[in-house]
C-alpha positions as CSV (number, residue, x, y, z in Angstrom):
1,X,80.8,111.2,98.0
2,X,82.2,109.8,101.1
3,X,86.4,110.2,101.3
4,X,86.4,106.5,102.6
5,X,85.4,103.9,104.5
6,X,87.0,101.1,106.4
7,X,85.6,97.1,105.9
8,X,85.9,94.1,107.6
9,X,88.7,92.4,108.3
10,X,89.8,89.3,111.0
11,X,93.2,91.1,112.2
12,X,93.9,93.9,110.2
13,X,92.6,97.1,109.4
14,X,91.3,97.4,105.9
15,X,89.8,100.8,103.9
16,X,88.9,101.8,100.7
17,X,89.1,105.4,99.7
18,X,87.4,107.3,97.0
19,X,88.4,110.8,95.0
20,X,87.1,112.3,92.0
21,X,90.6,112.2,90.9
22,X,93.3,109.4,91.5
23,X,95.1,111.9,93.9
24,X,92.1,112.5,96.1
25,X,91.9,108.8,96.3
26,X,95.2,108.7,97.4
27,X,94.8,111.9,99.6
28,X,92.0,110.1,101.2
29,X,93.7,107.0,101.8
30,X,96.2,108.8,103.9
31,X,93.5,110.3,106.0
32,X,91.9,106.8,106.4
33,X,95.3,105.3,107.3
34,X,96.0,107.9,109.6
35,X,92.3,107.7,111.4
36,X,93.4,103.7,112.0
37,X,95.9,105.3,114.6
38,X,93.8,108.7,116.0
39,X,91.4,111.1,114.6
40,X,93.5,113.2,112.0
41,X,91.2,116.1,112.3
42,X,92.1,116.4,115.9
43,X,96.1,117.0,115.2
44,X,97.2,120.5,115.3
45,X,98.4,121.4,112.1
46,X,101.6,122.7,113.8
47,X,104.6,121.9,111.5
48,X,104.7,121.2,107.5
49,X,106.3,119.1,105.1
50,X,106.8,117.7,101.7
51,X,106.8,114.3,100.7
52,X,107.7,112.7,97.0
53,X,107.7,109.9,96.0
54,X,108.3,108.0,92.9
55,X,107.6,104.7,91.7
56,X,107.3,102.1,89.2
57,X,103.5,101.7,89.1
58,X,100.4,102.7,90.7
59,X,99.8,100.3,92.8
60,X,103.6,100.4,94.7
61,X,103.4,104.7,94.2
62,X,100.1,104.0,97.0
63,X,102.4,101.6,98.9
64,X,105.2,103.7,98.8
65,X,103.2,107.4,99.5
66,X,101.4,105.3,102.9
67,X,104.8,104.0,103.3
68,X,106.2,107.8,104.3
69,X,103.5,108.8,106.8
70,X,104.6,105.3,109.1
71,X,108.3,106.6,108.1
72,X,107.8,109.7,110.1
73,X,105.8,108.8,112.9
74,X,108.1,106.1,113.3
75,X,111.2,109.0,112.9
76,X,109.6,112.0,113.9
77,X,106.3,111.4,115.4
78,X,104.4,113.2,112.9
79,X,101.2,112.4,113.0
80,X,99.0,114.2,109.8
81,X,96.1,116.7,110.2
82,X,96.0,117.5,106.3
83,X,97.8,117.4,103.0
84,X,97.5,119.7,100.7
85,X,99.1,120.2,97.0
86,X,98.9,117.2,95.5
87,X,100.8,116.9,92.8
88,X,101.0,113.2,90.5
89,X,102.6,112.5,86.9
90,X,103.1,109.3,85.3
91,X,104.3,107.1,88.8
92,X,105.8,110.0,91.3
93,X,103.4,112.1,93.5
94,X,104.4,115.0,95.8
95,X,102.1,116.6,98.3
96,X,102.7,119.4,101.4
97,X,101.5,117.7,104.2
98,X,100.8,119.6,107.7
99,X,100.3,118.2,111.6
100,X,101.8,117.8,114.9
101,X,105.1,115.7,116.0
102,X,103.9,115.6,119.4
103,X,101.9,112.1,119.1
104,X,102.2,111.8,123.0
105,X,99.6,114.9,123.1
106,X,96.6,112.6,121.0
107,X,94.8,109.1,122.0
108,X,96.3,107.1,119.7
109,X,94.1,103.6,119.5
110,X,96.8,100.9,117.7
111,X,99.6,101.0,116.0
112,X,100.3,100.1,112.2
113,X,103.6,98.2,111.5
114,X,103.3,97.9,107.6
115,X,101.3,98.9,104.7
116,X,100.7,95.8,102.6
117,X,100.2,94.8,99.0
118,X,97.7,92.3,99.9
119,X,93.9,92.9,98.2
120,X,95.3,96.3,97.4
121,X,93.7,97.2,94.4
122,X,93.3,100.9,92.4
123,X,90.5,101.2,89.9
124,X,88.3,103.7,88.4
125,X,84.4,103.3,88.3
126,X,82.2,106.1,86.6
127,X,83.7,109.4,87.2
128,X,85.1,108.3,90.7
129,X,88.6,106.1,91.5
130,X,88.8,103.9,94.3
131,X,91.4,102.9,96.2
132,X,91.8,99.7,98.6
133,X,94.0,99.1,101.3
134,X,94.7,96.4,104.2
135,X,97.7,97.3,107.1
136,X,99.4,95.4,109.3
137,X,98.7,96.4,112.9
């Protein structure tokens, strides 16, 4: 199964990720958002954090979990190479995430200024959950 893939879209970026579980999904989404700005297997995984976040549904916990990776690059630079323990009951999800704060050190290709609500959609297919997502560049 692919972790995602990114689909047409006139001026913004737009992805759908996949995960056997809805926090792979969301784990993937990350990774897809993050490879809209540089390659997220290139960053050193140099420095780690965790992020939680809670929410009143699904759809604004995805917002709101995007939402924190454009919080610290914007604060911090941090730029993700991986996340690891997932963690998600009822609407909250908390995760270790690792990478570098030195974006100046990758090729960054465009910046993202929002995650949006717009086409987002979460759903679950067979044994897989899919994930979509449009932001604002």
């Amino acid at each position: 199964m692919k972790p995602y893939e990114f689909l047409e879209h006139t001026a913004d970026a737009k992805f759908r990720a996949y995960g056997k579980t809805l926090e792979e999904a969301f784990q993937n989404a990350a990774y897809a958002m993050t490879d809209v700005i540089t390659d997220h297997t290139k960053i050193k995984p140099v420095i780690e954090k965790t992020i939680s976040v809670e929410s009143e549904n699904k759809e604004a916990l995805l917002y709101d979990f995007l939402e924190q990776f454009l919080i610290l690059l914007d604060s911090e630079g941090f730029i993700l190479n991986k996340i690891e323990e997932v963690k998600m009951q009822n609407n909250k999800i908390t995760a270790k995430i690792i990478g570098d704060n030195h974006p100046e050190e990758y090729n960054i290709e465009t910046h993202i200024k929002a995650v949006t609500y717009e086409e987002m959609f979460i759903k679950k297919e067979k044994d897989q959950w899919i994930v979509q997502v449009i932001v604002d560049i």
